[in-house]
N, CA, C and O atoms as a DFTB+ gen file, in Angstrom:
580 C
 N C O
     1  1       0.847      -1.188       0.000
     2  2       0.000       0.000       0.000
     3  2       0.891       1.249       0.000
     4  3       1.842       1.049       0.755
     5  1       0.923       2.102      -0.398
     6  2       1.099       3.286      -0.782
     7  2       1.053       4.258       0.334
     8  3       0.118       5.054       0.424
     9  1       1.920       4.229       1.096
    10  2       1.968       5.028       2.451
    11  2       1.447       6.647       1.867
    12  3       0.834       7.156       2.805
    13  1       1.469       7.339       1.008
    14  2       1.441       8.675       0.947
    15  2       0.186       8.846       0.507
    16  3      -0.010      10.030       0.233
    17  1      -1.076       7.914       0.260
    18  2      -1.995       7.754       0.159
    19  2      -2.724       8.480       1.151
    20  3      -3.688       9.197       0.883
    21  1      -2.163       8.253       2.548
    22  2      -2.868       8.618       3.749
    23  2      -2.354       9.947       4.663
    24  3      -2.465      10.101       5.879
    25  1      -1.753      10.850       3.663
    26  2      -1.004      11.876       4.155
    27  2      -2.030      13.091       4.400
    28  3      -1.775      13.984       5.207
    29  1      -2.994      13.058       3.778
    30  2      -4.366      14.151       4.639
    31  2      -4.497      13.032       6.140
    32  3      -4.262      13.472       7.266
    33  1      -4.812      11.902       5.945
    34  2      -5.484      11.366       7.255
    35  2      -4.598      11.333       8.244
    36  3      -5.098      11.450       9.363
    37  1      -3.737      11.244       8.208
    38  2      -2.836      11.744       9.030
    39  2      -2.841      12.554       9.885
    40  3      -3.061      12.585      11.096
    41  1      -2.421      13.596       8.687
    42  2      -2.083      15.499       9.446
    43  2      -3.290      15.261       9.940
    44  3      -3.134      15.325      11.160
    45  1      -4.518      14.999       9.688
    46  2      -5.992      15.319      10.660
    47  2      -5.923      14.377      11.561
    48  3      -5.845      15.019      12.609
    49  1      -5.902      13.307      11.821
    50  2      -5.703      12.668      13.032
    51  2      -4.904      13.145      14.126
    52  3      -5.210      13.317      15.306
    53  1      -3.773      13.337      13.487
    54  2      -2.822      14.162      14.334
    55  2      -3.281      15.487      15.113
    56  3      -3.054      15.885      16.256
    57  1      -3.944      15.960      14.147
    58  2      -4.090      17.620      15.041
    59  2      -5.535      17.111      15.583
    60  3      -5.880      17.593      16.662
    61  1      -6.310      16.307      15.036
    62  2      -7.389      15.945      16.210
    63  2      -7.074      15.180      17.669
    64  3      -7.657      15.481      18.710
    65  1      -6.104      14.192      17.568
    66  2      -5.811      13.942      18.973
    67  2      -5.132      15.030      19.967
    68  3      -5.346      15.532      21.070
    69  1      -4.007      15.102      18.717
    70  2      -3.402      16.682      19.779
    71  2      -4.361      17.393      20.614
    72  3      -4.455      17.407      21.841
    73  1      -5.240      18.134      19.489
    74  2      -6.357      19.408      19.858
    75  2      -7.201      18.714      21.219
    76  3      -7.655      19.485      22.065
    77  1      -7.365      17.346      21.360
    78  2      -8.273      16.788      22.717
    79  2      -7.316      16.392      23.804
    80  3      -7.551      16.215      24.999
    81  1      -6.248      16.296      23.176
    82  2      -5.376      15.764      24.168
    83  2      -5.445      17.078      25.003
    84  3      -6.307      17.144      25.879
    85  1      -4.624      18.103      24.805
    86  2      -4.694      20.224      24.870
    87  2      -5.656      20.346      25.466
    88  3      -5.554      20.679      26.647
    89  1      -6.934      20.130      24.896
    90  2      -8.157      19.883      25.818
    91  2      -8.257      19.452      26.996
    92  3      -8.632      20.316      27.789
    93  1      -7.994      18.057      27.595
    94  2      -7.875      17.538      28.564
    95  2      -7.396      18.283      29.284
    96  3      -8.140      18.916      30.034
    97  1      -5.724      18.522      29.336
    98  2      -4.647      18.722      29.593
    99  2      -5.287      20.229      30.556
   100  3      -5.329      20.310      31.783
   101  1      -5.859      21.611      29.256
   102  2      -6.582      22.596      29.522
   103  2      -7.546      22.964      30.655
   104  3      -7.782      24.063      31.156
   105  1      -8.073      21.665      30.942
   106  2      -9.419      21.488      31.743
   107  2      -8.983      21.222      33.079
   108  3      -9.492      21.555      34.149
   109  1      -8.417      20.860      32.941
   110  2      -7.555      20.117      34.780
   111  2      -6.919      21.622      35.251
   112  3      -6.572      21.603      36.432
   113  1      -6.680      23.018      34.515
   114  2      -6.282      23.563      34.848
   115  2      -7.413      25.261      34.391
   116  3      -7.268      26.399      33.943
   117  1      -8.527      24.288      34.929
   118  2      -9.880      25.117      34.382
   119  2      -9.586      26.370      33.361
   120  3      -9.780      27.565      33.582
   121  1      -9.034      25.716      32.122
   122  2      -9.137      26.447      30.793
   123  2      -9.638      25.661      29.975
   124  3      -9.925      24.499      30.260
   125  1      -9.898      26.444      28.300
   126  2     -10.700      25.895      27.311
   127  2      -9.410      25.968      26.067
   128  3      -8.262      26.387      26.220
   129  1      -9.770      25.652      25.367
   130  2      -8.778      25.587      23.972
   131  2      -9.137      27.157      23.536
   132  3      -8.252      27.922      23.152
   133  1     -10.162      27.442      23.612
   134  2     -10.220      29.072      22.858
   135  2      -9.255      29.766      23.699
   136  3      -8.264      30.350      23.261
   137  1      -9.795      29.624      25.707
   138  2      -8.997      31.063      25.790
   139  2      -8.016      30.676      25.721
   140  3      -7.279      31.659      25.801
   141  1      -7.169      29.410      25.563
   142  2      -5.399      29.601      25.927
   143  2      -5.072      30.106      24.595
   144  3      -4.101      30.860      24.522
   145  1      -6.047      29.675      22.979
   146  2      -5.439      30.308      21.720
   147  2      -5.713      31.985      22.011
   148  3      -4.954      32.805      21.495
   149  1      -6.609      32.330      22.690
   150  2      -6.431      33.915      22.565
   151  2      -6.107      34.408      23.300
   152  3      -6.332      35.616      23.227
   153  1      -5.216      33.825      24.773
   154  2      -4.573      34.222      25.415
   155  2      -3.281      34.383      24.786
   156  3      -2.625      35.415      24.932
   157  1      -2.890      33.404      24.094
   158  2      -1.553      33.402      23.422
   159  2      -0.937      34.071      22.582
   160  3       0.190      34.563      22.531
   161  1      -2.343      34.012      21.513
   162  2      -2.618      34.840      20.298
   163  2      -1.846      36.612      20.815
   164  3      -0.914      37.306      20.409
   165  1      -2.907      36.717      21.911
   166  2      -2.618      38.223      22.230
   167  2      -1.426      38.601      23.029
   168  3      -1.059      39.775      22.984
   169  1      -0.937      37.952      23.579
   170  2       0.314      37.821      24.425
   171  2       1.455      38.546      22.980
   172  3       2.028      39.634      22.939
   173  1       1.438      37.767      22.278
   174  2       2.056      37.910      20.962
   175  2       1.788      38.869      19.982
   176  3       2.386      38.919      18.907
   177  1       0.979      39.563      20.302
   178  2       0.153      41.093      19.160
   179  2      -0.295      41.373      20.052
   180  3      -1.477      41.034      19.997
   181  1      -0.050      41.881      21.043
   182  2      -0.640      42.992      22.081
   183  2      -0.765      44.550      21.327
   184  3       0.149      45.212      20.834
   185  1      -1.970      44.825      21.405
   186  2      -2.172      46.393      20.774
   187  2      -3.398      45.981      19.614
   188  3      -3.957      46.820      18.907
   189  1      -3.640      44.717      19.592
   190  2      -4.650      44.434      17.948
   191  2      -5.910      44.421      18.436
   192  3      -6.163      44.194      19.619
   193  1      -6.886      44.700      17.427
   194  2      -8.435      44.653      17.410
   195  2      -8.978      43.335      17.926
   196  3      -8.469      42.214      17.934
   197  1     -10.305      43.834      18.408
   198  2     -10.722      42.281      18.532
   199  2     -11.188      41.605      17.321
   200  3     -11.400      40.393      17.317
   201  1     -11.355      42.347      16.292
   202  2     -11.261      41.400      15.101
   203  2     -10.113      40.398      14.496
   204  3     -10.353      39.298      13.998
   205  1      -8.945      40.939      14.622
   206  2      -7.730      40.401      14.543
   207  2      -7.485      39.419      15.720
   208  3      -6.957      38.354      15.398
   209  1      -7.774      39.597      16.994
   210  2      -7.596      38.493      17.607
   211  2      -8.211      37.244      17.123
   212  3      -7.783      36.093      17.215
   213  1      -9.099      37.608      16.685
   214  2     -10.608      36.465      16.355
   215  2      -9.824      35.367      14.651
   216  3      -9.604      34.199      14.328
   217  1      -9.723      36.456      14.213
   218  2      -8.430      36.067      13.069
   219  2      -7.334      34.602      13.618
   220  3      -7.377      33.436      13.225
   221  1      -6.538      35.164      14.513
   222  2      -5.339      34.908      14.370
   223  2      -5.354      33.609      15.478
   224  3      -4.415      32.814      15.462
   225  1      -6.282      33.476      16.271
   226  2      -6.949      32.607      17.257
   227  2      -7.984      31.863      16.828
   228  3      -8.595      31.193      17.660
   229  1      -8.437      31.839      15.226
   230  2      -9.020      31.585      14.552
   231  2     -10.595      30.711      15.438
   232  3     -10.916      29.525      15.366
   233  1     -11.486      32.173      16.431
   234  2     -12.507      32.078      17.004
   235  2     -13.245      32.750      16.684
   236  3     -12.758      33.874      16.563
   237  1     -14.745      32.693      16.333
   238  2     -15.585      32.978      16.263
   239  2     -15.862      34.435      16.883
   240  3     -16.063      34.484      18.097
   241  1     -15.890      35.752      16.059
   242  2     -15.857      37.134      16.802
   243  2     -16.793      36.970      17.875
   244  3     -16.295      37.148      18.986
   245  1     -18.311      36.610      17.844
   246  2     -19.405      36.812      19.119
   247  2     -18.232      35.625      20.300
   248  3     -17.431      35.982      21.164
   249  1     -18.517      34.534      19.947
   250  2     -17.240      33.627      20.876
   251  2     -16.301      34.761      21.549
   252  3     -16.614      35.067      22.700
   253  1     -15.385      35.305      21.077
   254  2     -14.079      35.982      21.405
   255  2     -14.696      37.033      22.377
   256  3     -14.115      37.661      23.261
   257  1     -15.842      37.075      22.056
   258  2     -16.502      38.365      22.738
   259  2     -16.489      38.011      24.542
   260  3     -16.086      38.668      25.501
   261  1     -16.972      37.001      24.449
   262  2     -17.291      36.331      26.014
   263  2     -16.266      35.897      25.912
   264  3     -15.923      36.201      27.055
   265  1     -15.343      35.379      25.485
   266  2     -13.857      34.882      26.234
   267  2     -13.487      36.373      26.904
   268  3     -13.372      36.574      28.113
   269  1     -13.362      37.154      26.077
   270  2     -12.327      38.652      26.452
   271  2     -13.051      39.036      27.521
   272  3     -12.384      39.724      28.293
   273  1     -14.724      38.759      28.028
   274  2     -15.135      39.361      28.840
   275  2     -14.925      39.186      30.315
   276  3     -14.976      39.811      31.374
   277  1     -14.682      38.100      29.858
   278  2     -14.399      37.157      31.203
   279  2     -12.844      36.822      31.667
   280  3     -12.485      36.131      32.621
   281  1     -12.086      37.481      30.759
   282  2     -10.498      37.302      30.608
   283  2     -10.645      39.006      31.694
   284  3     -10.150      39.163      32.810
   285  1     -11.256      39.785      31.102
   286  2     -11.113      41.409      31.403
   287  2     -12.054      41.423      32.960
   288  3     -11.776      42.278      33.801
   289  1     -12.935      40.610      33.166
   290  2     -13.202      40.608      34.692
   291  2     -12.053      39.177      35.742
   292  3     -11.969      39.061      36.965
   293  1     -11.387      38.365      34.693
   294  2     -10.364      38.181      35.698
   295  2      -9.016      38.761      36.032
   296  3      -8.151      38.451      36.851
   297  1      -9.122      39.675      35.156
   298  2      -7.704      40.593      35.277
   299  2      -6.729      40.195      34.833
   300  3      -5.578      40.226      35.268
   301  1      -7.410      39.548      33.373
   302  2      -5.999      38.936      32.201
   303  2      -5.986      39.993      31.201
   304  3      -4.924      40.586      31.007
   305  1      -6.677      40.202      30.762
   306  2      -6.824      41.658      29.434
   307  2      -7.730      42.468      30.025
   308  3      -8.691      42.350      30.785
   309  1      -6.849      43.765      29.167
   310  2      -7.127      45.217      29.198
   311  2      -7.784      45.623      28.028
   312  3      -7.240      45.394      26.948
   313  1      -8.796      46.151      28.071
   314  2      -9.364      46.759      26.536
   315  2      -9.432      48.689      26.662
   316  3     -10.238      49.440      27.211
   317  1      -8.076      48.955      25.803
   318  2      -7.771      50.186      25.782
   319  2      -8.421      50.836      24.594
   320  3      -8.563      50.097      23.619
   321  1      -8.785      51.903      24.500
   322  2      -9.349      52.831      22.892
   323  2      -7.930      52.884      22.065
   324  3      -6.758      53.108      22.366
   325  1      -8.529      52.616      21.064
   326  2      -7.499      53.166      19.686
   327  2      -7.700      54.741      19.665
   328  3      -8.664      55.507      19.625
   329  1      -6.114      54.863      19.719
   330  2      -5.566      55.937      19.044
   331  2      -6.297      56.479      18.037
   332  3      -6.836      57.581      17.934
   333  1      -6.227      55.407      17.203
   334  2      -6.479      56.169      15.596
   335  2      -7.533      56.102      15.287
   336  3      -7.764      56.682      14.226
   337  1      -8.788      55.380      15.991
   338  2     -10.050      55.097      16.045
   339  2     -10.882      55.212      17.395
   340  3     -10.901      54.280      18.199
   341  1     -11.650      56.543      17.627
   342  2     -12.176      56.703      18.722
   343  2     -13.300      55.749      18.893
   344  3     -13.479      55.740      20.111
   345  1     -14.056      55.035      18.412
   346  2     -14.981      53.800      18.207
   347  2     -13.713      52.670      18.393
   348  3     -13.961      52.067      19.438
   349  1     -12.857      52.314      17.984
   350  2     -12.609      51.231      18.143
   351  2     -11.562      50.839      19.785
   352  3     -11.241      51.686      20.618
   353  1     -11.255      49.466      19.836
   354  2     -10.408      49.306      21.252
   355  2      -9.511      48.266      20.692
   356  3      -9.592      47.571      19.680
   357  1      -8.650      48.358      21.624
   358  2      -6.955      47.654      21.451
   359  2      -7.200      47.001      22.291
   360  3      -8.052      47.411      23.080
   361  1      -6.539      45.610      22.530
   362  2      -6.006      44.440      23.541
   363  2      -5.288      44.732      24.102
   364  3      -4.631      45.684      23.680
   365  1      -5.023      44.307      25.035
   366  2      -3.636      43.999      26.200
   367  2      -3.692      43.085      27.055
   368  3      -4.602      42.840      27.848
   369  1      -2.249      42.323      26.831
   370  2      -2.157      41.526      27.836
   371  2      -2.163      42.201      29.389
   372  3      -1.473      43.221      29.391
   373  1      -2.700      41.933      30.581
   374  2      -2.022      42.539      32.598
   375  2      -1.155      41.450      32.564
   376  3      -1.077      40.473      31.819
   377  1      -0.440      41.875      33.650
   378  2       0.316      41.063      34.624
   379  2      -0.525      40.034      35.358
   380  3       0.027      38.967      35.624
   381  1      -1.978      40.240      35.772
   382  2      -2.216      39.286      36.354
   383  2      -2.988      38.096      35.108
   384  3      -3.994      37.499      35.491
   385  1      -2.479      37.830      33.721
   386  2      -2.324      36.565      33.106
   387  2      -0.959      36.673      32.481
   388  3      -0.665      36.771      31.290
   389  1      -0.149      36.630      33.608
   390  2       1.548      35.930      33.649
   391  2       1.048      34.551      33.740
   392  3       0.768      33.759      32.840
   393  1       0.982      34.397      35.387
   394  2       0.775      32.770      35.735
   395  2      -0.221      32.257      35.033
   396  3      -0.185      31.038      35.199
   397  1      -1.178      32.585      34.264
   398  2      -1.653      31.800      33.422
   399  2      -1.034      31.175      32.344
   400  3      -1.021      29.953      32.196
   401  1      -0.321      32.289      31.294
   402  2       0.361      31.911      30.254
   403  2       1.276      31.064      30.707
   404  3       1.679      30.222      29.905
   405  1       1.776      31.067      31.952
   406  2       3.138      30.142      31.856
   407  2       2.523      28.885      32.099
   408  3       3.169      27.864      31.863
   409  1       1.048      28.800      32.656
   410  2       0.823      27.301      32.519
   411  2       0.495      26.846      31.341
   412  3       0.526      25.618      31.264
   413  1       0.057      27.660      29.976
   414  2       0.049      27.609      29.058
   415  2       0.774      26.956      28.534
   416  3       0.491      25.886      27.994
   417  1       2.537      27.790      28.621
   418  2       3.283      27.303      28.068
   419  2       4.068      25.908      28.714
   420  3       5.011      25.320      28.186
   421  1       3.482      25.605      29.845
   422  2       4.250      24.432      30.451
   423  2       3.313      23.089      29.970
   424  3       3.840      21.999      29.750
   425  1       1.796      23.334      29.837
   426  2       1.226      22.958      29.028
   427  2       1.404      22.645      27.837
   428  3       1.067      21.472      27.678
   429  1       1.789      23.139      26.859
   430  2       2.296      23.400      25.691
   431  2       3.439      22.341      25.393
   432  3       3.578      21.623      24.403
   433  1       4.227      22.452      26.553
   434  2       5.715      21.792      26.183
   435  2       5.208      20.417      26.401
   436  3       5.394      19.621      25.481
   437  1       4.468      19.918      27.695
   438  2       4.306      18.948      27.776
   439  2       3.678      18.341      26.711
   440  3       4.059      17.206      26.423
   441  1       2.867      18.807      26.113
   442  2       2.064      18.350      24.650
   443  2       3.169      17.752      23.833
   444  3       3.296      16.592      23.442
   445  1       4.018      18.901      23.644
   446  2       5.371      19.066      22.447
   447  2       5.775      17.300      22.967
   448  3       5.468      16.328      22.277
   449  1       6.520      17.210      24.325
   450  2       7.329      16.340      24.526
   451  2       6.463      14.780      24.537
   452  3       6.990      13.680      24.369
   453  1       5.046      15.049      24.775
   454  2       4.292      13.777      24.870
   455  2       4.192      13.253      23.401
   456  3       4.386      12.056      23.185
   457  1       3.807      14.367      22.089
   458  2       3.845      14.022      21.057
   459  2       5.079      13.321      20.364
   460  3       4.947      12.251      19.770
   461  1       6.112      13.886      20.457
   462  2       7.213      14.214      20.385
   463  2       8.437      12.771      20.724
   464  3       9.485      12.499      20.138
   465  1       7.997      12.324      21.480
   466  2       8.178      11.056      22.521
   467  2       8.860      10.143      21.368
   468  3       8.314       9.833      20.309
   469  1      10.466       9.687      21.885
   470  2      10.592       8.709      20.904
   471  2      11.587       9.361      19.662
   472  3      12.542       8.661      19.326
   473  1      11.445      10.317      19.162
   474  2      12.285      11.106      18.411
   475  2      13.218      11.909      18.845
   476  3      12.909      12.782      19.656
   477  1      14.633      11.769      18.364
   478  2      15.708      11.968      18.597
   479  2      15.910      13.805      18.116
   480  3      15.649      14.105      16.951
   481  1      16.370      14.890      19.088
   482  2      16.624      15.982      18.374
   483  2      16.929      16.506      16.958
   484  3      16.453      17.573      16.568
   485  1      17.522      15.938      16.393
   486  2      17.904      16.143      14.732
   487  2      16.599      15.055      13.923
   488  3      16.147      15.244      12.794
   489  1      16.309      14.226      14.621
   490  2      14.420      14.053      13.845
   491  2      13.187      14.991      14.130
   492  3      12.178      14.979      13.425
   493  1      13.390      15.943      15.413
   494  2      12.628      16.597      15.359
   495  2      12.474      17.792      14.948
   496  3      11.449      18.382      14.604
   497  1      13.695      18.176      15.006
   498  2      14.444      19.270      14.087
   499  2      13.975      18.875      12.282
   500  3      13.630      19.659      11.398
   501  1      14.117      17.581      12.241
   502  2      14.178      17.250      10.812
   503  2      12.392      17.214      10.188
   504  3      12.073      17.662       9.087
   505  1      11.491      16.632      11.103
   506  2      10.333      16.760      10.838
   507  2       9.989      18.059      11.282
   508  3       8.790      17.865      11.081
   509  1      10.011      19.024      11.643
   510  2       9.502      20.633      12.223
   511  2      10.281      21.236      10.431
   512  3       9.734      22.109       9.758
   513  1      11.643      20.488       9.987
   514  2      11.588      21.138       8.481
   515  2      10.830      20.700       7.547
   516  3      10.665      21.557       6.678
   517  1      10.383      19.893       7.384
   518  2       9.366      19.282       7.231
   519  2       8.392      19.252       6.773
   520  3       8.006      18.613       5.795
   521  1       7.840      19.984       7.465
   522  2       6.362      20.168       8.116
   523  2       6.154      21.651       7.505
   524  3       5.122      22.079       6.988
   525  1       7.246      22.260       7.668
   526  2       7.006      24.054       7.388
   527  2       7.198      24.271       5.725
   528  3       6.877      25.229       5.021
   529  1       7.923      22.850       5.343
   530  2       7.882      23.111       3.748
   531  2       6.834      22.757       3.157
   532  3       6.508      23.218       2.064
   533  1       5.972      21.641       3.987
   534  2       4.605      21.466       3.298
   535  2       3.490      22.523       3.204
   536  3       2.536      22.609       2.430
   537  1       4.003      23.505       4.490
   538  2       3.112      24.535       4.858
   539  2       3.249      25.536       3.727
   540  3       2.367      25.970       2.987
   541  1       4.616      25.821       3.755
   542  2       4.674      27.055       2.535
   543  2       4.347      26.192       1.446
   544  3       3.446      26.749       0.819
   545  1       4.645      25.096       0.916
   546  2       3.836      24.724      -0.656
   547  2       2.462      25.279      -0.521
   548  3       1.877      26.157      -1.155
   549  1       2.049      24.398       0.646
   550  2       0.221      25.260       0.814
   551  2      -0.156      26.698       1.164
   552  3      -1.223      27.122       0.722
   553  1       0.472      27.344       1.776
   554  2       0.565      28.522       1.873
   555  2       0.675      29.327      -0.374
   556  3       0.012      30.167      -0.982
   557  1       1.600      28.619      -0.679
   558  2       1.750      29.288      -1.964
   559  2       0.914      28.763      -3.241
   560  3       1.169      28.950      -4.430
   561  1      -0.374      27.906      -2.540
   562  2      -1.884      27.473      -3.611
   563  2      -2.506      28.430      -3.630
   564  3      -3.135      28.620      -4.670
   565  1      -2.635      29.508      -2.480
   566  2      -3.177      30.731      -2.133
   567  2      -4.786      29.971      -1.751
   568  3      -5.955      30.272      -1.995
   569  1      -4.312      29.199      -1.256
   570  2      -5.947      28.130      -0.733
   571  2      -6.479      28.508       0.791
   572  3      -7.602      28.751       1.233
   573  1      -5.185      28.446       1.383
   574  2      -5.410      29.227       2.724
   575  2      -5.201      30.237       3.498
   576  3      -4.279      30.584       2.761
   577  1      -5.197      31.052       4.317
   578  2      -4.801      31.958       4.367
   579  2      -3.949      32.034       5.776
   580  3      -3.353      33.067       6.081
């Protein structure tokens, strides 16, 4: 059989166990998969719209709406006015979602290393090149964005 036959079922299996595994993982530490992507998201573009968060965290704008609301009454984000738009508002990460993100990211790693498991540094190095050349081929169908 033709191993490359099954190279969509794959990549989707893969990011579906991942994405529940993250899940699990998320929940024990009473988070959801949205807010840690738009906690992260914004950690990383602090100053962007909430449209752009919704973008780049790829959530549902009304969704993003009640995450941020509830991020901004626990004293993880700040919603400041734009400068350049008196109607519109900017993100910000507070200080008090530090200790969140870092469980994020300890979260995160553990994912990395559970997936990861079994492969030698220069294979993972070697599949992460990999992986990013399949991305830019697809990236350059102009299929996704």
């Amino acid at each position: 059989m033709d191993r490359m036959r099954n190279f969509g079922f794959i990549l989707k299996n893969i990011e579906r166990l991942y994405t529940k595994r993250f899940e699990a993982l998320a929940q024990e530490l009473s988070l959801t998969l949205p807010q840690c992507k738009a906690l992260f998201q914004l950690s990383r573009n602090e100053g962007i719209s909430q449209k752009r968060l919704a973008e780049l965290a790829e959530i549902e704008p009304m969704t993003l709406v009640r995450i941020l609301d509830r991020m901004e009454s626990d004293g993880w984000v700040e919603r400041r006015p734009d400068p350049n738009d008196r109607r519109a508002r900017t993100l910000y990460v507070t200080a008090g979602a530090k200790p969140v993100l870092e469980q994020i990211d300890r979260l995160s790693a553990q994912m990395r290393a559970e997936a990861l498991a079994g492969l030698s540094g220069e294979q993972r190095n070697q599949l992460m090149g990999l992986l990013e050349h399949v991305y830019q081929n697809l990236l350059a169908t102009k299929v996704i964005s």
